[in-house]
C-alpha positions, 0 to 999 in steps of 0.5 A: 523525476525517477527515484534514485535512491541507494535503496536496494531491493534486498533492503527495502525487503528487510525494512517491509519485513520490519514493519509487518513484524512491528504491526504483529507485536504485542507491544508496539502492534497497535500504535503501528497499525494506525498509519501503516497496513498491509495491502495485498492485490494481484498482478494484472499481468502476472495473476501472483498475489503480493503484500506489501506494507504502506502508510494510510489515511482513513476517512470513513470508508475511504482509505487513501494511500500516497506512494512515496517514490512512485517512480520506484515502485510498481506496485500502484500502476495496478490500479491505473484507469478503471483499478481494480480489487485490493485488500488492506488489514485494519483494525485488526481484520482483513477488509476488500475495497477498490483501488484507483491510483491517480497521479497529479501534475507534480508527479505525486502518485496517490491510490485511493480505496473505497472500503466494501460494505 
């Protein structure tokens, strides 16, 4: 089922801009960064680099990322069939991986990274 939500494009900018913000503070920075990152990517039709912050999981060198409200975000269907090359920020240092975003039967949208060496 499609997202409905109130959310508004102007507001979800804010709230992203919140959480880059708390993951660069000296106080608040390192609890944050343990569950949130920044992802950046390029548009496979447009050719632009976008951020965007997400929560994570890591295990290894695996990172798997799960899109809350897949339906109203875009940002995932980058990495669709054969993905493609992302960056994320983690302990402190930009690290590139691949990308492939998956969606199961119930809908759930999941984008799994491989870490590069």
């Amino acid at each position: 089922m499609p997202y409905r939500g109130p959310l508004s494009k102007r507001a979800i900018g804010r709230f992203n801009s919140c959480v880059v913000t708390l993951r660069s503070s000296p106080r608040w920075g390192r609890l944050v960064s343990r569950r949130l990152t920044v992802v950046t990517y390029t548009g496979r039709r447009s050719g632009r680099t976008f951020s965007t912050p997400v929560a994570f999981r890591r295990s290894g060198e695996t990172v798997t990322i799960g899109v809350q409200f897949p339906d109203a975000k875009k940002w995932w269907r980058n990495f669709v069939d054969e993905g493609g090359p992302i960056s994320l920020q983690l302990d402190g240092i930009d690290r590139t991986g691949h990308a492939v975003a998956t969606r199961d039967e119930a809908g759930r949208v999941t984008v799994t990274v491989r870490l590069e060496g």
